[in-house]
C-alpha positions in Angstrom: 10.9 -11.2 -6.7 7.9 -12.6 -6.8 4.4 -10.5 -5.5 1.2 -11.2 -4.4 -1.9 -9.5 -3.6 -4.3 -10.9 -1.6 -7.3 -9.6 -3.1 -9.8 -10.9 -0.2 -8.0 -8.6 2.2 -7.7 -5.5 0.4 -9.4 -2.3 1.6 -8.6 -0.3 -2.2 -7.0 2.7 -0.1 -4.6 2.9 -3.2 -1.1 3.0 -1.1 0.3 0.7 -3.5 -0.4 2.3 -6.4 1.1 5.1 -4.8 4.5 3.3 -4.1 4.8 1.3 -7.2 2.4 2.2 -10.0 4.3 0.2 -12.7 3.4 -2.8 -10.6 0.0 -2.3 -9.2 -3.4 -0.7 -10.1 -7.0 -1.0 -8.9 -10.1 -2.1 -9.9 -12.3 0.6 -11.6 -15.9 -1.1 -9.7 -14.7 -1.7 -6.6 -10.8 0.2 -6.0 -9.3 -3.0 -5.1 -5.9 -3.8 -6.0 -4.7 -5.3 -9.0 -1.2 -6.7 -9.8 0.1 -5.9 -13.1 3.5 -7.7 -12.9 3.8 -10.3 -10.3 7.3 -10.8 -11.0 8.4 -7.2 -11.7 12.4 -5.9 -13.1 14.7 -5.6 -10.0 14.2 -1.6 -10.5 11.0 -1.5 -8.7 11.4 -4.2 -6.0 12.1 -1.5 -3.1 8.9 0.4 -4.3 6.8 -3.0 -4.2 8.6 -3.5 -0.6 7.0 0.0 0.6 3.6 -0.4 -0.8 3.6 -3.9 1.2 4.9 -1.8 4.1 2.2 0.5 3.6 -0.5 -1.8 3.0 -3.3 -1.1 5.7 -4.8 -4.3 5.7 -1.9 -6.2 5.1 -2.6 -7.5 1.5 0.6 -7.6 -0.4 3.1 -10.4 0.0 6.6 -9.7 -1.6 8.7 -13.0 -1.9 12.7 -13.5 -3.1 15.2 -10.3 -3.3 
């Protein structure tokens, strides 16, 4: 799986750390989100498919299985 985070779209309300904090964090200036693996393990991959679900502006793209 490959991720992306569309940083231009975010809105920092922190859902995907929530889901999948081994994947994403958020800026300290501004809250927006950060990717810290773009091509995470296969163990979090359903996580990083919530936070996309949960994503209220939508700014996460997950691609692959």
């Amino acid at each position: 799986m490959q991720v992306t985070v569309h940083q231009d779209k975010c809105v920092a309300s922190g859902q995907c750390v929530l889901a999948a904090q081994d994947v994403f964090d958020q800026r300290d200036e501004d809250g927006v989100a950060v990717l810290l693996d773009e091509r995470p393990p296969t163990g979090p991959h359903d996580d990083v498919r919530q936070a996309a679900a949960v994503c209220p502006a939508p700014a996460i793209t997950p691609a692959g299985s």
